[in-house]
N, CA, C and O atoms as a GROMACS GRO file, in nm:
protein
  596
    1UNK      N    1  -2.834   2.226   5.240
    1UNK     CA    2  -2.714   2.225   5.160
    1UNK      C    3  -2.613   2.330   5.208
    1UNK      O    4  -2.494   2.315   5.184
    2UNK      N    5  -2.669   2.463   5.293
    2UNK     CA    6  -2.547   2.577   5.306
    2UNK      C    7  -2.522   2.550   5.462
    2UNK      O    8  -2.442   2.604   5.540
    3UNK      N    9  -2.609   2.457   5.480
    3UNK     CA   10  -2.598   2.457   5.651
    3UNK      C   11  -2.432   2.410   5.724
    3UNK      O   12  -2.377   2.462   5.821
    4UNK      N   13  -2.388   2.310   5.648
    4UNK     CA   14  -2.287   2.252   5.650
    4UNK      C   15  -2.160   2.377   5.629
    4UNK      O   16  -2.046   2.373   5.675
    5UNK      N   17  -2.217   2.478   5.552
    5UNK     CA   18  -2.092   2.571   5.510
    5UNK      C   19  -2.101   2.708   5.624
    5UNK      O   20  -1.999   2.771   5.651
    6UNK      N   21  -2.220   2.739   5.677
    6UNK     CA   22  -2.235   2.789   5.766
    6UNK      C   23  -2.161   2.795   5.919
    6UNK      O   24  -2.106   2.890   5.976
    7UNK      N   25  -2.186   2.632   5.969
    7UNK     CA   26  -2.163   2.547   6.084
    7UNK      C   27  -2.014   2.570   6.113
    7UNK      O   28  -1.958   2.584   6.221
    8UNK      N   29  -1.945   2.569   5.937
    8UNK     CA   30  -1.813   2.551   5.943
    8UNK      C   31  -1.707   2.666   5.982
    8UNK      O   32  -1.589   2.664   6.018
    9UNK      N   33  -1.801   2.766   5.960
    9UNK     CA   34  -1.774   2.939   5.979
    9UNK      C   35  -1.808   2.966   6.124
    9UNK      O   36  -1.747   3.037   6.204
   10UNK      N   37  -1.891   2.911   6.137
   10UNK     CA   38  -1.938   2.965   6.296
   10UNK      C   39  -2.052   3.053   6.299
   10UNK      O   40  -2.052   3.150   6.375
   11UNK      N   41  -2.158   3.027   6.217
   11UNK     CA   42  -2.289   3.080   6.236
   11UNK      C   43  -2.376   3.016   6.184
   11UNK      O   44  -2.369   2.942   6.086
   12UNK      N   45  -2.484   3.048   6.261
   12UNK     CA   46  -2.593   2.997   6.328
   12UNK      C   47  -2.731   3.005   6.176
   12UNK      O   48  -2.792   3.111   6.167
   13UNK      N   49  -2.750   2.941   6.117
   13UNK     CA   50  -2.858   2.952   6.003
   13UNK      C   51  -2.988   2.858   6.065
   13UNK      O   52  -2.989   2.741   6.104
   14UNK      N   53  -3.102   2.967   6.056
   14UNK     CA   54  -3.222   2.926   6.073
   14UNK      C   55  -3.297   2.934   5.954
   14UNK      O   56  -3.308   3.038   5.889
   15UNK      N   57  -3.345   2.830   5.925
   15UNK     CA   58  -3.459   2.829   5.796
   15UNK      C   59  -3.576   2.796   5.872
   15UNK      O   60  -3.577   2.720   5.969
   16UNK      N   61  -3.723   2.888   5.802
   16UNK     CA   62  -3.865   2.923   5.818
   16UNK      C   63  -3.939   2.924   5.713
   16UNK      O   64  -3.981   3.030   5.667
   17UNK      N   65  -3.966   2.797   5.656
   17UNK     CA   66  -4.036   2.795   5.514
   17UNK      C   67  -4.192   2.800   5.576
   17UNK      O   68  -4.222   2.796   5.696
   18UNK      N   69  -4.261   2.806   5.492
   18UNK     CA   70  -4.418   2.781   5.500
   18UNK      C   71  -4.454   2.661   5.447
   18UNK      O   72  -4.432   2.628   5.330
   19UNK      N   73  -4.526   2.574   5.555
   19UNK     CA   74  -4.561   2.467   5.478
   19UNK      C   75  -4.698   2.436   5.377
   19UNK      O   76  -4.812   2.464   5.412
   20UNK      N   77  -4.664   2.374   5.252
   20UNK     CA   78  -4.774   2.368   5.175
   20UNK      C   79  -4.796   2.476   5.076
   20UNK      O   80  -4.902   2.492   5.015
   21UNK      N   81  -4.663   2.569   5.062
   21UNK     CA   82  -4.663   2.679   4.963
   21UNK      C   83  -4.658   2.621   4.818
   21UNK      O   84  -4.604   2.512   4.795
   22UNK      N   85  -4.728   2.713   4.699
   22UNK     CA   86  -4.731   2.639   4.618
   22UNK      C   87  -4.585   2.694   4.519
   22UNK      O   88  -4.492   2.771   4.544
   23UNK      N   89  -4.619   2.615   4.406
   23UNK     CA   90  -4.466   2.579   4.355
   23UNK      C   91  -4.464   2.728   4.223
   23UNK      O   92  -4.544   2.788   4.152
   24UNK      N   93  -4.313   2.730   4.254
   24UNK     CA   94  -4.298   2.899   4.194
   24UNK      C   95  -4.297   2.890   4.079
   24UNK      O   96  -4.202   2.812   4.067
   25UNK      N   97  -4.333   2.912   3.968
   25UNK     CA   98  -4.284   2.858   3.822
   25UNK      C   99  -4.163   2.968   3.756
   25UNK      O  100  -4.198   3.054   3.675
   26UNK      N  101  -4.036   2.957   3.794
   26UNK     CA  102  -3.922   3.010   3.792
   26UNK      C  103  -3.827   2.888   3.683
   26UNK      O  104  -3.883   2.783   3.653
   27UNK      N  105  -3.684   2.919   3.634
   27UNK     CA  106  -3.584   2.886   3.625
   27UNK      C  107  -3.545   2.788   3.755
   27UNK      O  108  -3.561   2.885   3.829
   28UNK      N  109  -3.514   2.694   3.837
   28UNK     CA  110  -3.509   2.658   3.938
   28UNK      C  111  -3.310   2.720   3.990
   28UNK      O  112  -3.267   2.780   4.089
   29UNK      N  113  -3.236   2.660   3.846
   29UNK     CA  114  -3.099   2.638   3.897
   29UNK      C  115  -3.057   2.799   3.899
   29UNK      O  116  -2.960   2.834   3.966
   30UNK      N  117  -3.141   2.902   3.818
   30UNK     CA  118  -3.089   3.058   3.821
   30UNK      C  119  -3.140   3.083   3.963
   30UNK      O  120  -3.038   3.110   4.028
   31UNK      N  121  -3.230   3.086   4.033
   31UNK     CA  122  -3.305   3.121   4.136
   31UNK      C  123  -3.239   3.059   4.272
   31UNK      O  124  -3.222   3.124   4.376
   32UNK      N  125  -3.206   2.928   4.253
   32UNK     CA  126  -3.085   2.875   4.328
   32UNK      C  127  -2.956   2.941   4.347
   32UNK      O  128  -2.908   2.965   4.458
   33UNK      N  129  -2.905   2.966   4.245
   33UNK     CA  130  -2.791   3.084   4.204
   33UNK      C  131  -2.793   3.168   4.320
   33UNK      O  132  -2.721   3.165   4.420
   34UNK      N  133  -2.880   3.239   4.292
   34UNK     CA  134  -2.898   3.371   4.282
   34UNK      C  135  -2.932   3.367   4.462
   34UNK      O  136  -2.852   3.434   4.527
   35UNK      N  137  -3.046   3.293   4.548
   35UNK     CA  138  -2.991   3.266   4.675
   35UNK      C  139  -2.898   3.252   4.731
   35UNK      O  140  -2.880   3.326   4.828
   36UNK      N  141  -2.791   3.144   4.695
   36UNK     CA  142  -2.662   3.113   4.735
   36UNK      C  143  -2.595   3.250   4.712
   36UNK      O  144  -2.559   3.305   4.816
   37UNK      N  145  -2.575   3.302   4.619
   37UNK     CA  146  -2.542   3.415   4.628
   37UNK      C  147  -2.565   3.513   4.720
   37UNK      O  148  -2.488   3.608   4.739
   38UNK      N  149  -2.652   3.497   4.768
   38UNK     CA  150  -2.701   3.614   4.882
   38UNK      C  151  -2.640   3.559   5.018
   38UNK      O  152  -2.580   3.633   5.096
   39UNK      N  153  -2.660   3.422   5.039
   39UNK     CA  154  -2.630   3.352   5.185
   39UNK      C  155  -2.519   3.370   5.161
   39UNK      O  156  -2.461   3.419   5.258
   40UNK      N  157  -2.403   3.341   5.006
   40UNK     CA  158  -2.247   3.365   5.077
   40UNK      C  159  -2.235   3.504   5.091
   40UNK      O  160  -2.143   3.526   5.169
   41UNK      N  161  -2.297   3.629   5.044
   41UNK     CA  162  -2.262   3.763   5.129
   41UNK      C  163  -2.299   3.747   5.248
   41UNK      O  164  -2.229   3.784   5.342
   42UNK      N  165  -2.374   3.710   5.257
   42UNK     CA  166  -2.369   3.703   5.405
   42UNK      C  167  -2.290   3.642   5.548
   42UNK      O  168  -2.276   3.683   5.663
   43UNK      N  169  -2.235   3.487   5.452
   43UNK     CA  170  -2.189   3.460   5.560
   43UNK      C  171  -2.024   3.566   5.555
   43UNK      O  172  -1.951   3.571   5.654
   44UNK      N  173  -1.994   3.633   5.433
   44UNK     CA  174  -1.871   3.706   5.437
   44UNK      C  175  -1.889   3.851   5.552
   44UNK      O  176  -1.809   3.901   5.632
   45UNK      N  177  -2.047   3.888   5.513
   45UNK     CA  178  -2.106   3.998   5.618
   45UNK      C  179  -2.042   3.958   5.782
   45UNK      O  180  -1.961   4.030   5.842
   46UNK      N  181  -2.085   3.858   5.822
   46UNK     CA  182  -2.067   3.802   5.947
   46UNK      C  183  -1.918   3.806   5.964
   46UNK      O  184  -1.880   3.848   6.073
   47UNK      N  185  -1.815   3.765   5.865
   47UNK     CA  186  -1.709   3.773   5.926
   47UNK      C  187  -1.637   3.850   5.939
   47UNK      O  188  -1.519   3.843   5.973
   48UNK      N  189  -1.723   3.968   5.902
   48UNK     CA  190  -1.633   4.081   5.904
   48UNK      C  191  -1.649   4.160   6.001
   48UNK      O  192  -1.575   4.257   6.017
   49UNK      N  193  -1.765   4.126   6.096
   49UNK     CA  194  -1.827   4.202   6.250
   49UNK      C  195  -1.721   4.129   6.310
   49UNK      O  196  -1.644   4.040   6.274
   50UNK      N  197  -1.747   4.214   6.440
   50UNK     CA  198  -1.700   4.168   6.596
   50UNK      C  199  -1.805   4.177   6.664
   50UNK      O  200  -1.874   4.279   6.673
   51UNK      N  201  -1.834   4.030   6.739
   51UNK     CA  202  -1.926   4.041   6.816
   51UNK      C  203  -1.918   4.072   6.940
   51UNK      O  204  -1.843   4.006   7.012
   52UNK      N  205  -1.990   4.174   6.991
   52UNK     CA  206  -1.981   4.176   7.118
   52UNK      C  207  -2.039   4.065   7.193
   52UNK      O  208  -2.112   3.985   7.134
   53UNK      N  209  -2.012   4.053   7.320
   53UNK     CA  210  -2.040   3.907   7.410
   53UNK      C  211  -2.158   3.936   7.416
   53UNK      O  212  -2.231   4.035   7.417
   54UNK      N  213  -2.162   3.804   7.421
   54UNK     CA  214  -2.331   3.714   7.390
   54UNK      C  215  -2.377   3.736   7.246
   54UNK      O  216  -2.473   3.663   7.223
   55UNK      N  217  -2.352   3.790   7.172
   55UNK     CA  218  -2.413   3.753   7.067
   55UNK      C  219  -2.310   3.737   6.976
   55UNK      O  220  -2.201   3.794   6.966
   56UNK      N  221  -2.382   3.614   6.887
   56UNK     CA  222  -2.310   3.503   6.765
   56UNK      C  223  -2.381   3.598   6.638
   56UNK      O  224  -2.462   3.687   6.614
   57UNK      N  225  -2.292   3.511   6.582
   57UNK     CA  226  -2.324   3.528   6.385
   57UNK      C  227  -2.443   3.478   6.379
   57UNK      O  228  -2.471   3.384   6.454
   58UNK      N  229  -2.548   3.536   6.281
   58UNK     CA  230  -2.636   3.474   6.245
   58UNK      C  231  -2.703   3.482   6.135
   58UNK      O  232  -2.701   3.601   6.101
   59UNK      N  233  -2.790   3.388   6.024
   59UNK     CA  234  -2.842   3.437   5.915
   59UNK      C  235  -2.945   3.351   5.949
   59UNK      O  236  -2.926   3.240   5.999
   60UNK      N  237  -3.108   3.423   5.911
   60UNK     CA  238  -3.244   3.373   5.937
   60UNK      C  239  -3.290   3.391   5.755
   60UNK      O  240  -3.270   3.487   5.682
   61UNK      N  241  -3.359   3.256   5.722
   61UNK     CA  242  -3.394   3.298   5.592
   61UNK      C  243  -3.555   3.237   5.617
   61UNK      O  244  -3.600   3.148   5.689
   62UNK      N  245  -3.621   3.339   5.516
   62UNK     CA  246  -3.770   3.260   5.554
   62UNK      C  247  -3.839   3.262   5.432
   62UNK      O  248  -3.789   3.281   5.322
   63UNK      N  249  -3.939   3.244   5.455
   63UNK     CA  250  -4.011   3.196   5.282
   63UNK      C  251  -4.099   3.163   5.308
   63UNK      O  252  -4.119   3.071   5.387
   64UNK      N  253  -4.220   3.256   5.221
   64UNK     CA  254  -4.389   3.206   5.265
   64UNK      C  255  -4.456   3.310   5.148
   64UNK      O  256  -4.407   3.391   5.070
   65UNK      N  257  -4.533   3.284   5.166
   65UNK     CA  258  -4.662   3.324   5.064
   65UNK      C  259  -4.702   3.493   5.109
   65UNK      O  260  -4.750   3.519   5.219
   66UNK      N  261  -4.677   3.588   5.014
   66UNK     CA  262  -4.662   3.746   5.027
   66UNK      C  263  -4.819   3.753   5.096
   66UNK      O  264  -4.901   3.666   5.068
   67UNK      N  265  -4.846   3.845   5.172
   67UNK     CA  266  -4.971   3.881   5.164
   67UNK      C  267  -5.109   3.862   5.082
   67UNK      O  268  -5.213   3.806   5.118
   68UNK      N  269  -5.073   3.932   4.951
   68UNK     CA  270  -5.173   3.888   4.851
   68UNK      C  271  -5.162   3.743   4.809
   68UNK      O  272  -5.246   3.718   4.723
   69UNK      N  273  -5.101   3.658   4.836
   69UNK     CA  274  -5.041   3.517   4.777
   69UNK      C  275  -5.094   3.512   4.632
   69UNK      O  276  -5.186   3.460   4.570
   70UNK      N  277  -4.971   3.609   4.606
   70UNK     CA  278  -4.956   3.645   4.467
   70UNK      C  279  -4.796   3.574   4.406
   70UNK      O  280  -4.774   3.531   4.293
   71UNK      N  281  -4.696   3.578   4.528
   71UNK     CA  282  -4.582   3.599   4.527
   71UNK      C  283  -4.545   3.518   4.599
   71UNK      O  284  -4.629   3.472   4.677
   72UNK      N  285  -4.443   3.480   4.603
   72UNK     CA  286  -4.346   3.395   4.681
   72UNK      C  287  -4.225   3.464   4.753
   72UNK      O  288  -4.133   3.488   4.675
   73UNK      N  289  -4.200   3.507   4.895
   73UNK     CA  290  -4.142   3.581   4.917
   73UNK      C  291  -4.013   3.533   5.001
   73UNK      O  292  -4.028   3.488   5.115
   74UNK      N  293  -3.907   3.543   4.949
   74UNK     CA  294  -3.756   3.488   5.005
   74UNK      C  295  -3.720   3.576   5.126
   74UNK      O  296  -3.717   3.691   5.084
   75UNK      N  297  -3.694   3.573   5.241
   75UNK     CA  298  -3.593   3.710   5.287
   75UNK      C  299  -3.496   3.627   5.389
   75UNK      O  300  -3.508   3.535   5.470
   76UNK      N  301  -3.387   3.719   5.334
   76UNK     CA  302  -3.256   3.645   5.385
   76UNK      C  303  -3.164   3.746   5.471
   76UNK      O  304  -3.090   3.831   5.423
   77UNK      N  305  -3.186   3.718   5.616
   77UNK     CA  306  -3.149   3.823   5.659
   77UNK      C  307  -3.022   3.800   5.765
   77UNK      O  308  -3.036   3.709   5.847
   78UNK      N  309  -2.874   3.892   5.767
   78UNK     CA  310  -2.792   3.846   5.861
   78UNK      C  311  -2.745   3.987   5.918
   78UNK      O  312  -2.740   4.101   5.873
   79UNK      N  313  -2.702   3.905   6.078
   79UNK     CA  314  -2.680   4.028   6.160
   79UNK      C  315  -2.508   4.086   6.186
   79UNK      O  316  -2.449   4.113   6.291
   80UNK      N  317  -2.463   4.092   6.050
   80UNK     CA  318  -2.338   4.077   6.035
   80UNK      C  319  -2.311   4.258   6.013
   80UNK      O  320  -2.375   4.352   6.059
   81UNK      N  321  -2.175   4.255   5.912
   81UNK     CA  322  -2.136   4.390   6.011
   81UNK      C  323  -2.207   4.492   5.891
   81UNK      O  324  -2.144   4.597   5.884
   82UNK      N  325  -2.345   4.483   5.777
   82UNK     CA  326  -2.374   4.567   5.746
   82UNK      C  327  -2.377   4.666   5.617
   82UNK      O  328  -2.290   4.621   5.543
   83UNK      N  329  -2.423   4.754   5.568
   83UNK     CA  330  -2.394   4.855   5.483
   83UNK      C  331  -2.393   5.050   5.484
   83UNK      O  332  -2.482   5.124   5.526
   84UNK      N  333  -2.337   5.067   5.459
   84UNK     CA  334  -2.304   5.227   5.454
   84UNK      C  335  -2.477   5.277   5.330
   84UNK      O  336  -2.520   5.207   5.238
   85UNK      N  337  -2.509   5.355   5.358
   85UNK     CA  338  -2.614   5.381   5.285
   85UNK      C  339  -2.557   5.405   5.146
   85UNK      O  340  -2.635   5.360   5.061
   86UNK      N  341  -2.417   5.476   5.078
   86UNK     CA  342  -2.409   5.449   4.942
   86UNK      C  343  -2.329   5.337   4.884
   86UNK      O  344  -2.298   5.327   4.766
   87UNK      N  345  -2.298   5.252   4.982
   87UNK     CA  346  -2.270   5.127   4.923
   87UNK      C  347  -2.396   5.036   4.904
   87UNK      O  348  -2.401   4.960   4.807
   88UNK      N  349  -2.514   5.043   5.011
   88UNK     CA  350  -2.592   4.989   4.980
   88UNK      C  351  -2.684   5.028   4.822
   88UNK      O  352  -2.735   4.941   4.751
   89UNK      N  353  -2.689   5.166   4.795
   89UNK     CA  354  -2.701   5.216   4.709
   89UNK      C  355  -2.659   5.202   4.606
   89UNK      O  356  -2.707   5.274   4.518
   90UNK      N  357  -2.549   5.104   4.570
   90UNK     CA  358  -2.455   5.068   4.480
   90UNK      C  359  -2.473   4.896   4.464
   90UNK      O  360  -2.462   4.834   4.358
   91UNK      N  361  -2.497   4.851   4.569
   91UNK     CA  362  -2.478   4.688   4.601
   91UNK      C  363  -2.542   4.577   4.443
   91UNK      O  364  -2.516   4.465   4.401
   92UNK      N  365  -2.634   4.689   4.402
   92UNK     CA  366  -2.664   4.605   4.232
   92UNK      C  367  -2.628   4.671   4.109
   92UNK      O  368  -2.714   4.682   4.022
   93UNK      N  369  -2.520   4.713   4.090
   93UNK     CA  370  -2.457   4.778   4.020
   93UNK      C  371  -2.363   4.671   3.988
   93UNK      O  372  -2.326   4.599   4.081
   94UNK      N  373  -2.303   4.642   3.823
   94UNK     CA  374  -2.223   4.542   3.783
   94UNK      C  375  -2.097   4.601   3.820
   94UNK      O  376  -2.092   4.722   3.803
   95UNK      N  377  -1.996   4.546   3.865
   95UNK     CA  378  -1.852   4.523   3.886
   95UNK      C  379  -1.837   4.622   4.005
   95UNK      O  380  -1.721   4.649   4.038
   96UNK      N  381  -1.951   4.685   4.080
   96UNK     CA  382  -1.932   4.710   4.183
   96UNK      C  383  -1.909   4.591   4.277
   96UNK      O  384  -1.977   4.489   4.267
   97UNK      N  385  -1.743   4.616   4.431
   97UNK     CA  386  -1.794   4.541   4.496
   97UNK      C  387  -1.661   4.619   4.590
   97UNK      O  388  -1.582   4.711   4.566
   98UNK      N  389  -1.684   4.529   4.704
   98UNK     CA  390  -1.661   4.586   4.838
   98UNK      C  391  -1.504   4.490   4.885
   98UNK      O  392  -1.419   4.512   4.971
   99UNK      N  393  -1.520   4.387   4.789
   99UNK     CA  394  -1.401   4.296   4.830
   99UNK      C  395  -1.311   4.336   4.790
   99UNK      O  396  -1.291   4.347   4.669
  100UNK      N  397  -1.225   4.371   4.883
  100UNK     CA  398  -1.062   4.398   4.833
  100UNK      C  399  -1.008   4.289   4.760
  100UNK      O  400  -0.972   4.330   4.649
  101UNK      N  401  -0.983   4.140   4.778
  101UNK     CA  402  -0.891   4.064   4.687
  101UNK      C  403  -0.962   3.940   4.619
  101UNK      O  404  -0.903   3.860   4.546
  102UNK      N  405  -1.135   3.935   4.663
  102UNK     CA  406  -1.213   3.871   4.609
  102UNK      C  407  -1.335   3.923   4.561
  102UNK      O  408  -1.390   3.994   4.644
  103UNK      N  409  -1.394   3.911   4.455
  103UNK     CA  410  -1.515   3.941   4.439
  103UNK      C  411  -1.503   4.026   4.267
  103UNK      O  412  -1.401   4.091   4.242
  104UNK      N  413  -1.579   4.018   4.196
  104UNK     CA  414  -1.589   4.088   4.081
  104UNK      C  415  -1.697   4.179   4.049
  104UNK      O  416  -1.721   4.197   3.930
  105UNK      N  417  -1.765   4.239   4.135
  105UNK     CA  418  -1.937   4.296   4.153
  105UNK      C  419  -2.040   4.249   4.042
  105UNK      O  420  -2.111   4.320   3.972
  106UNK      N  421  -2.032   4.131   4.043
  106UNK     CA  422  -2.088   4.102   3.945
  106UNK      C  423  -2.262   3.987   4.001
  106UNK      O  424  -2.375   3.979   3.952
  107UNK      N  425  -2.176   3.901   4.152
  107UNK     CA  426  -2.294   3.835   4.178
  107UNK      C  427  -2.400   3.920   4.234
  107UNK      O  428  -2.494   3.841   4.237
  108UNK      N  429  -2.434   4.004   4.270
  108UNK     CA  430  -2.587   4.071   4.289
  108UNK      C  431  -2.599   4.125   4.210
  108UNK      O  432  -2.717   4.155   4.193
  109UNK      N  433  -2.496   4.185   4.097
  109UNK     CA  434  -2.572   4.271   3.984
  109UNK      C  435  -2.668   4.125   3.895
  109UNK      O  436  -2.780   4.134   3.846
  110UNK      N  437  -2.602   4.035   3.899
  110UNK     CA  438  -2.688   3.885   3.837
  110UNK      C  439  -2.798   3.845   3.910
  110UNK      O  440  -2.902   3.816   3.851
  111UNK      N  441  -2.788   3.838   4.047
  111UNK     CA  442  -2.906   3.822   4.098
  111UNK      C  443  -2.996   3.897   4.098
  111UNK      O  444  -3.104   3.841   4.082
  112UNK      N  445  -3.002   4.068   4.115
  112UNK     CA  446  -3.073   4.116   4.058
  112UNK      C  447  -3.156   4.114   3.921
  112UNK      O  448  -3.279   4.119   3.914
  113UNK      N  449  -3.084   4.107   3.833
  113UNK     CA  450  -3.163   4.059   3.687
  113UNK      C  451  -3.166   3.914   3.678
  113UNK      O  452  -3.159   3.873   3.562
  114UNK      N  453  -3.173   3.826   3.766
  114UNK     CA  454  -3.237   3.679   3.761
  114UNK      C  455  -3.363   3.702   3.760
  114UNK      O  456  -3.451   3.667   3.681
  115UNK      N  457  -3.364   3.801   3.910
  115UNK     CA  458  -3.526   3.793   3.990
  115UNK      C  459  -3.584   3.875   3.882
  115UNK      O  460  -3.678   3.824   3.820
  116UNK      N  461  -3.540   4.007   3.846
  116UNK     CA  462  -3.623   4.099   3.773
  116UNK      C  463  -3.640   3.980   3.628
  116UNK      O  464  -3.741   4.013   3.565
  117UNK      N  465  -3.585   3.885   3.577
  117UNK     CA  466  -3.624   3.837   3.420
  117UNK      C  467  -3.746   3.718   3.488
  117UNK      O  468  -3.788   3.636   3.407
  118UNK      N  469  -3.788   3.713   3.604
  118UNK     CA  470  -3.852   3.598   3.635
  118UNK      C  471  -3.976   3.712   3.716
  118UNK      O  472  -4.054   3.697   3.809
  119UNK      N  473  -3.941   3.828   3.622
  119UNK     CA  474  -4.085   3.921   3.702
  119UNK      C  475  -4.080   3.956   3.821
  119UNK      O  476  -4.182   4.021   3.847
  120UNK      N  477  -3.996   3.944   3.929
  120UNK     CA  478  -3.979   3.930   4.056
  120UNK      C  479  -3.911   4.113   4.084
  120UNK      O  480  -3.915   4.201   3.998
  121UNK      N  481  -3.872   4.123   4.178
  121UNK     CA  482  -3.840   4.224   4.296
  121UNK      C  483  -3.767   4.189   4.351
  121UNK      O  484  -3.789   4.072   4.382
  122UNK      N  485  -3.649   4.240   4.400
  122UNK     CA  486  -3.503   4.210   4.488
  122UNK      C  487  -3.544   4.380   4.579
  122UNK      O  488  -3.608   4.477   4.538
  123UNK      N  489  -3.497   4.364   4.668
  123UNK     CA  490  -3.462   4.529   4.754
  123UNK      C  491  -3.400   4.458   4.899
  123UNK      O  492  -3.405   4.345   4.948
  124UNK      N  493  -3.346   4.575   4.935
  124UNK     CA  494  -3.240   4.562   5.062
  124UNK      C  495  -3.235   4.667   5.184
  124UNK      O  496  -3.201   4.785   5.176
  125UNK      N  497  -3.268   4.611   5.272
  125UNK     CA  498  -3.204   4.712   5.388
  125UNK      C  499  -3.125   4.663   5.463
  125UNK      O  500  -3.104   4.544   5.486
  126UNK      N  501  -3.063   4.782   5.516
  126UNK     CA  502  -2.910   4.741   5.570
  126UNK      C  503  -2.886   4.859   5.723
  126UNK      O  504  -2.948   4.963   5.744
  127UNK      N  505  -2.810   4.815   5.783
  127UNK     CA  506  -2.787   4.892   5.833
  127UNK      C  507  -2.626   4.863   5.922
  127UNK      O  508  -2.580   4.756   5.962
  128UNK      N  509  -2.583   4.967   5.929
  128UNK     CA  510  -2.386   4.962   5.953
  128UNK      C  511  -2.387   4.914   6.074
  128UNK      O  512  -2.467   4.954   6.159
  129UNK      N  513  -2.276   4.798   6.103
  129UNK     CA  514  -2.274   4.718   6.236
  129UNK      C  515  -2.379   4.683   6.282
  129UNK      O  516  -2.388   4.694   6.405
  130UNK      N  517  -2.482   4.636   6.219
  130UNK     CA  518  -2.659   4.548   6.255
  130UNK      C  519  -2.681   4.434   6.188
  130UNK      O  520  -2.744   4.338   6.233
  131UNK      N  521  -2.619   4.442   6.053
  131UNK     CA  522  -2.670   4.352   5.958
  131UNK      C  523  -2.764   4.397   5.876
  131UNK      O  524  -2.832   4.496   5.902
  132UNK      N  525  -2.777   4.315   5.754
  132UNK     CA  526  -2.859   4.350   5.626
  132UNK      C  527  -2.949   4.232   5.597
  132UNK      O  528  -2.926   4.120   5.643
  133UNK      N  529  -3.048   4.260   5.523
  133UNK     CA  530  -3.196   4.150   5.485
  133UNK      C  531  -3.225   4.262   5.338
  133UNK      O  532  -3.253   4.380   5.317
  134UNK      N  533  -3.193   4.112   5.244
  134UNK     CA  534  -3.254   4.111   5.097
  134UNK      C  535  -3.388   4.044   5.083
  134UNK      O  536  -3.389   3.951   5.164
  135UNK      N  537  -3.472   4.048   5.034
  135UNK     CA  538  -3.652   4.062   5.000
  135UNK      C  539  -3.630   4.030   4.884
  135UNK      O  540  -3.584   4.105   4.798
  136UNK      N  541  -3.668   3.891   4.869
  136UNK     CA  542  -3.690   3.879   4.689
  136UNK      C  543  -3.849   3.822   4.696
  136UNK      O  544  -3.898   3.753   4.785
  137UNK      N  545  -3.902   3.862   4.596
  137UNK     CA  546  -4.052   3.849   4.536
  137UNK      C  547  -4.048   3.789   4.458
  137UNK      O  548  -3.971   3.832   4.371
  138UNK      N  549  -4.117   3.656   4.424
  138UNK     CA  550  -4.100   3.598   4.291
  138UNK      C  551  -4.292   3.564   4.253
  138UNK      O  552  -4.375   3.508   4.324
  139UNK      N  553  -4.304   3.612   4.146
  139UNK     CA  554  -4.516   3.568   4.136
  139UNK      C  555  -4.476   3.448   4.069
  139UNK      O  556  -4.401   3.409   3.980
  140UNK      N  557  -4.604   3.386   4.195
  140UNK     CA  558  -4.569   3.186   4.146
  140UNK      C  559  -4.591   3.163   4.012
  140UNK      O  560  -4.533   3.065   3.964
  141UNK      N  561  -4.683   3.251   3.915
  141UNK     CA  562  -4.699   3.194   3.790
  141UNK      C  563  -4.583   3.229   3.684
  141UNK      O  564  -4.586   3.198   3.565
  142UNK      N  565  -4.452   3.320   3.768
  142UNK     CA  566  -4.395   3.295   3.684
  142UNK      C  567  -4.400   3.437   3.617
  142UNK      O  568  -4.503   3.503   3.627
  143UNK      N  569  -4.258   3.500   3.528
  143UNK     CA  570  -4.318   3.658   3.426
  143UNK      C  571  -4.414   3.646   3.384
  143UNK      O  572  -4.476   3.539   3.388
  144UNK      N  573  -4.460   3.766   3.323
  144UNK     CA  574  -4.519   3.805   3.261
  144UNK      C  575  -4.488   3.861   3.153
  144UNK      O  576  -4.450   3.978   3.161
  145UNK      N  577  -4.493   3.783   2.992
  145UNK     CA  578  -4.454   3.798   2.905
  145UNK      C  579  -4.537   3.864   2.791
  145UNK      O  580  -4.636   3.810   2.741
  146UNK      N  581  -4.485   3.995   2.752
  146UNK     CA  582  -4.603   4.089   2.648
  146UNK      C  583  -4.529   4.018   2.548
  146UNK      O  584  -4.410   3.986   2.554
  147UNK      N  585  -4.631   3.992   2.431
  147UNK     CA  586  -4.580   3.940   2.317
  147UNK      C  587  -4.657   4.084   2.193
  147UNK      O  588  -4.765   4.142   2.191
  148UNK      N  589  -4.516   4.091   2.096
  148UNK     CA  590  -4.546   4.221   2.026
  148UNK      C  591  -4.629   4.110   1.892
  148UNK      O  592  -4.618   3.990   1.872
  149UNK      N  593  -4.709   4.216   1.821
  149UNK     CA  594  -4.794   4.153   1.679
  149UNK      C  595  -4.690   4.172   1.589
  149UNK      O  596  -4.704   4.141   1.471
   0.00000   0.00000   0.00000
């Protein structure tokens, strides 16, 4: 579905699922959200580098079963132009954002509390003129809900 919006920009999206992973018991259309959200920073990441020759835009996303296959693990990673360590430091903070005439800092502060209400883990590394990769964790069964007496 983003491949088409990618192609149109001029970078290169590779998807690496695992085959035969089992099924996450999430929200489907918040969790959807909340990806797309990440792939369009990214493809905005990309256009804001200059590439030096020979190398293109690119975003690699992959998805497979965490170690413990406990979790379901997203990572979406592009080699675009990056983060400053206190912007990255800021990047899930509400109405923080980096866009001068677009943006309201509001989509990763949401994606962040998608993943965290579905029990999950979001974190980020970044690095200035390299590109950045978000890590989301989601446990296939789904939160974990304490119920009070």
């Amino acid at each position: 579905m983003f491949r088409p919006t990618a192609e149109d920009r001029g970078v290169a999206l590779d998807v690496t699922a695992e085959d035969g992973a089992p099924k996450v018991h999430c929200d489907g259309r918040l969790v959807h959200s909340a990806l797309m959200d990440i792939l369009s920073n990214a493809l905005d990441a990309c256009a804001e580098r200059e590439y030096p020759e020979g190398e293109t835009p690119r975003i690699d996303l992959r998805a497979n079963l965490s170690e413990s296959d406990s979790a379901f693990v997203v990572a979406i990673r592009d080699n675009g132009c990056g983060m400053t360590p206190e912007i990255q430091a800021n990047v899930f903070t509400p109405f923080f954002s980096t866009k001068k005439k677009s943006g309201t800092g509001l989509g990763l502060a949401l994606t962040a509390r998608t993943i965290r209400l579905h029990g999950g883990e979001i974190d980020v590394e970044s690095r200035l003129d390299e590109g950045t990769e978000f890590r989301i964790h989601l446990p296939l069964n789904g939160p974990e809900v304490e119920q009070e007496i």
